[in-house]
C-alpha positions in Angstrom: 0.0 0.0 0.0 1.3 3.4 -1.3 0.8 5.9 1.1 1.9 9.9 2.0 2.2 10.8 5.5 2.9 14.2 6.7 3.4 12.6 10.6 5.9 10.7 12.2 6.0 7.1 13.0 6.6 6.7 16.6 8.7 4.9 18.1 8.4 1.5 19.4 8.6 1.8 22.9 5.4 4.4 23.3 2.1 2.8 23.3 -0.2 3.3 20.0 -2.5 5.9 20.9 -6.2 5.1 21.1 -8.8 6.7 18.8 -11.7 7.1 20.6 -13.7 9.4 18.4 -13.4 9.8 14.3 -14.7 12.2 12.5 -15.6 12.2 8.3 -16.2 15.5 6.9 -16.7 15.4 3.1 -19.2 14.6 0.2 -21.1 11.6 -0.9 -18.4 9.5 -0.9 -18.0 10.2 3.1 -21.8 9.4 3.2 -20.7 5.8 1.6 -22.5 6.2 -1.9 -21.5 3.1 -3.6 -21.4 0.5 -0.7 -25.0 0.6 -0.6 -26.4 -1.5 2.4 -29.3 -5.0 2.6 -31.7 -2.5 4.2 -31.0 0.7 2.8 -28.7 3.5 2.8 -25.0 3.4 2.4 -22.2 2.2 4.5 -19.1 3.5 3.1 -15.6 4.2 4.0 -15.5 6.0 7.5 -17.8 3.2 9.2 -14.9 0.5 7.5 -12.8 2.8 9.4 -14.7 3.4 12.9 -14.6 -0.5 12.7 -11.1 -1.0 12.4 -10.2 1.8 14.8 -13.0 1.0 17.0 -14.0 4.4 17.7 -17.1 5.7 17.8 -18.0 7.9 14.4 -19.1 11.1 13.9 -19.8 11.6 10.1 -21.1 14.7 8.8 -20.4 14.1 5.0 -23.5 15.4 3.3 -24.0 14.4 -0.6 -22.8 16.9 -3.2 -20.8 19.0 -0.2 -18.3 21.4 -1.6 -14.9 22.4 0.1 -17.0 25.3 1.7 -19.3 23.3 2.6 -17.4 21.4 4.6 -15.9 24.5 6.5 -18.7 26.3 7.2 -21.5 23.7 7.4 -19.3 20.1 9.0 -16.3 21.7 10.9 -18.5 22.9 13.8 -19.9 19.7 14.6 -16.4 18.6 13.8 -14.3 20.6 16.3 -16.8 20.1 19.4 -16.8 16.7 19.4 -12.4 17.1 19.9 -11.9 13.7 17.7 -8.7 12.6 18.0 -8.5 11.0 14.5 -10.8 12.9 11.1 -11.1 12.4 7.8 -11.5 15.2 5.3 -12.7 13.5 1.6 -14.0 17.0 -0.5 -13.1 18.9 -3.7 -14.4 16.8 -6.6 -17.7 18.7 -6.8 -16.0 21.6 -7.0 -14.1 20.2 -10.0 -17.7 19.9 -11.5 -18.8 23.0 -11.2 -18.4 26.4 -13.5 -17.5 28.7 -10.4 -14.1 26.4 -9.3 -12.2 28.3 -7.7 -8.6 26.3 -6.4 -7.4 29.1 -3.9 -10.7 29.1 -2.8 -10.6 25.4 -2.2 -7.2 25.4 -0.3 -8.1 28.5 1.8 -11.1 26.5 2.9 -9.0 23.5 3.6 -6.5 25.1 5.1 -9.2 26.2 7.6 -10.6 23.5 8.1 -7.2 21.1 9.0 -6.2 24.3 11.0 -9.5 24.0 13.3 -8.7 20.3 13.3 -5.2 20.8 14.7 -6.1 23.2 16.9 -8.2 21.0 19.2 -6.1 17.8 18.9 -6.9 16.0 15.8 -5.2 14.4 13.7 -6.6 14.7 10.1 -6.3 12.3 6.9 -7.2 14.3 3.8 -7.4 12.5 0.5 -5.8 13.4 -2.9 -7.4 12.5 -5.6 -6.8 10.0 -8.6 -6.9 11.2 -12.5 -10.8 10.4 -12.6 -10.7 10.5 -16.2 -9.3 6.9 -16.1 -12.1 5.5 -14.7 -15.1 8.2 -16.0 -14.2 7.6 -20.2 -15.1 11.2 -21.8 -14.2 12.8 -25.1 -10.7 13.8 -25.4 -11.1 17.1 -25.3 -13.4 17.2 -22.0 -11.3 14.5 -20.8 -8.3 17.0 -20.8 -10.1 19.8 -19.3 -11.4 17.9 -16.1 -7.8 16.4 -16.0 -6.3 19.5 -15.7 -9.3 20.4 -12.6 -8.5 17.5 -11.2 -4.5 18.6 -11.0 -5.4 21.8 -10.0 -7.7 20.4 -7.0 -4.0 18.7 -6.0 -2.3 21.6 -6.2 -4.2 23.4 -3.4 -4.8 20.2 -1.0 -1.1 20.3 -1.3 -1.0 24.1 -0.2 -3.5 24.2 2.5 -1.5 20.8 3.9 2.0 22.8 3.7 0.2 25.9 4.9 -1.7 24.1 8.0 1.8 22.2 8.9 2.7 24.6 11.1 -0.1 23.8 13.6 0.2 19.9 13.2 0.3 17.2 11.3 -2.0 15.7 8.3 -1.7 13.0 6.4 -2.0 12.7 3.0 -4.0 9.5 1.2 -3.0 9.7 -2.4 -5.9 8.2 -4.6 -3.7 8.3 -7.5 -0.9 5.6 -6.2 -3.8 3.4 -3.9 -3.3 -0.2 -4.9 -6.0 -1.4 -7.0 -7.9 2.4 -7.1 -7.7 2.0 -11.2 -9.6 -1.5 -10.9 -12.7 -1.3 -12.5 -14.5 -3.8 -9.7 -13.1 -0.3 -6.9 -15.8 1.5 -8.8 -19.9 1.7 -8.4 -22.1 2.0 -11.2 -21.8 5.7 -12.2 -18.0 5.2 -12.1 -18.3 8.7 -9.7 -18.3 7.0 -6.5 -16.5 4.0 -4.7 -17.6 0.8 -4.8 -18.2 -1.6 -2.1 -14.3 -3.1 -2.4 -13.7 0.6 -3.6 -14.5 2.1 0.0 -12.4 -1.2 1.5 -9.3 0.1 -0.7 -9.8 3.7 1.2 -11.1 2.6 4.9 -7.5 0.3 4.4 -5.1 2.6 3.2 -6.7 5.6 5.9 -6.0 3.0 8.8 -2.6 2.1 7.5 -1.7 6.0 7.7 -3.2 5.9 11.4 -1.0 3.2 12.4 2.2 4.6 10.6 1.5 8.0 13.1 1.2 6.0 16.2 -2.2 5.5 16.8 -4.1 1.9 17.7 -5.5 0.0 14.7 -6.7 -3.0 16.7 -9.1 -4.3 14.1 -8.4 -5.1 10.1 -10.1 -3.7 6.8 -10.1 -6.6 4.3 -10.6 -6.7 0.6 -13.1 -9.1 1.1 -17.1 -7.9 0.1 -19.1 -8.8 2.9 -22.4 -7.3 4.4 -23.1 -4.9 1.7 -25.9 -5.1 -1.4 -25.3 -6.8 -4.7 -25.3 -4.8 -7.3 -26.8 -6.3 -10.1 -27.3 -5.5 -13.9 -31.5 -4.4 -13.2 -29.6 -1.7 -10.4 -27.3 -0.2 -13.1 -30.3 0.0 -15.9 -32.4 2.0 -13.1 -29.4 4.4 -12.4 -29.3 5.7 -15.3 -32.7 6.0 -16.2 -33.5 7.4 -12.7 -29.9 9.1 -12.1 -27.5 8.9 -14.8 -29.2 10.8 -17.3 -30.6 13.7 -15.2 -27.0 13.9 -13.4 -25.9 14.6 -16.9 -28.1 17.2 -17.8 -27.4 19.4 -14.8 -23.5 19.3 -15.1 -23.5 19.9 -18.7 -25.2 23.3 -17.9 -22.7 23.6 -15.3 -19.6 22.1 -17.2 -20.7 24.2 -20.9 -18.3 26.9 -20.1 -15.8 24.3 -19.8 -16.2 21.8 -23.0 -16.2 25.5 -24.9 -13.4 26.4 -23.1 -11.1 22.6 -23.8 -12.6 23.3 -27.8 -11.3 26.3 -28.4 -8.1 25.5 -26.4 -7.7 22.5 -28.6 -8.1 24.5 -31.9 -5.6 27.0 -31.0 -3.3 24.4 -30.6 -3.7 22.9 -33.7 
């Protein structure tokens, strides 16, 4: 498992440090879309975690949650429950959006890991994968949201070097994550984790936790258990019932964007 961490290992003789409470601010992928559950609703990622940990979970990840979202709207809840251990998963919907704004985005995360620090936690953001491997797009489009998606990067990257002098943060990169590429990581709509795709992220989250000292008494396997099967009537009814209007509403947001990669791509012709 290839991993970034900002923290130090520590040393042998000091007892792992327990995780009590976890906290998972983000999108829909903190909410679990993707690992859908028997009963209903979605399991996901941080509750993998919680398990492993064996902390109790505070999750405030709210479906299509922006970066500012998550500062203004999750952090408060956040910071008063003093979590010794968060997760921060936010950014791509800004990526989809016609207002993104990356010094925006790392000035609210910045904020946010700051806060985080300040009252003891240690956060785990994620940095993200080139989503146009596993979302197939024109060319043209697929360049565009490439170049959003390295841009996103750049400013998780400057609000963790600019929030390092308070603590530490570690850093899950999506891009090098064992398996992340695998089509069988990915749910339906290829936007959100799959069940073994939020097994790959609760895993490579705890392995960060453990490299920085902290208790990982539990294990998260590989192995799809407890979760819904997905079957081929599921994926016809997502794209009838989400798929297609999904589409519609980003291409009003994303126009400025496919004109922008098209006339980019003519000029360089």
């Amino acid at each position: 498992m290839t991993v970034q961490t900002l923290a130090p290992a520590r040393s042998g003789t000091l007892a792992p440090r327990p995780i009590r409470t976890l906290a998972a601010l983000g999108d829909s992928t903190v909410v679990g879309v993707g690992d859908p559950l028997p009963g209903g609703g979605w399991r996901g990622f941080p509750a993998l975690l919680r398990d492993a940990v064996g902390a109790d979970l505070l999750n405030t990840g709210r479906t299509g949650a922006r970066m500012a979202d998550v500062r203004d709207l999750q952090l408060p809840a956040a910071v008063a429950a003093r979590p010794e251990a968060a997760v921060v998963c936010a950014g791509m919907n800004d990526t989809l959006r016609s207002d993104f704004e990356p010094a925006g985005i790392q000035r609210d995360l910045a904020a946010v890991l700051r806060a985080l620090h300040g009252v003891g936690s240690h956060p785990v953001v994620l940095r993200y994968h080139d989503h146009t491997q596993v979302f197939r797009l024109p060319h043209r489009l697929r360049a565009a949201l490439r170049s959003r998606v390295a841009a996103l990067n750049t400013a998780i990257d400057g609000a963790v070097q600019e929030s390092g002098e308070t603590g530490a943060t570690g850093v899950l990169d999506l891009h090098r994550l064992p398996g992340g590429y695998e089509r069988t990581a990915w749910s339906v709509d290829r936007l959100h984790p799959s069940e073994q795709g939020h097994r790959l992220l609760a895993r490579g989250t705890a392995e960060l936790y453990r490299a920085a000292g902290f208790a990982v008494p539990g294990e998260v396997t590989l192995e799809c258990a407890g979760g819904r099967e997905v079957t081929a009537l599921h994926r016809g009814a997502w794209i009838v019932v989400k798929g297609t209007p999904w589409l519609v509403r980003r291409g009003r947001d994303l126009g400025p964007v496919i004109l922008r990669g098209l006339l980019d791509g003519d000029r360089a012709r």
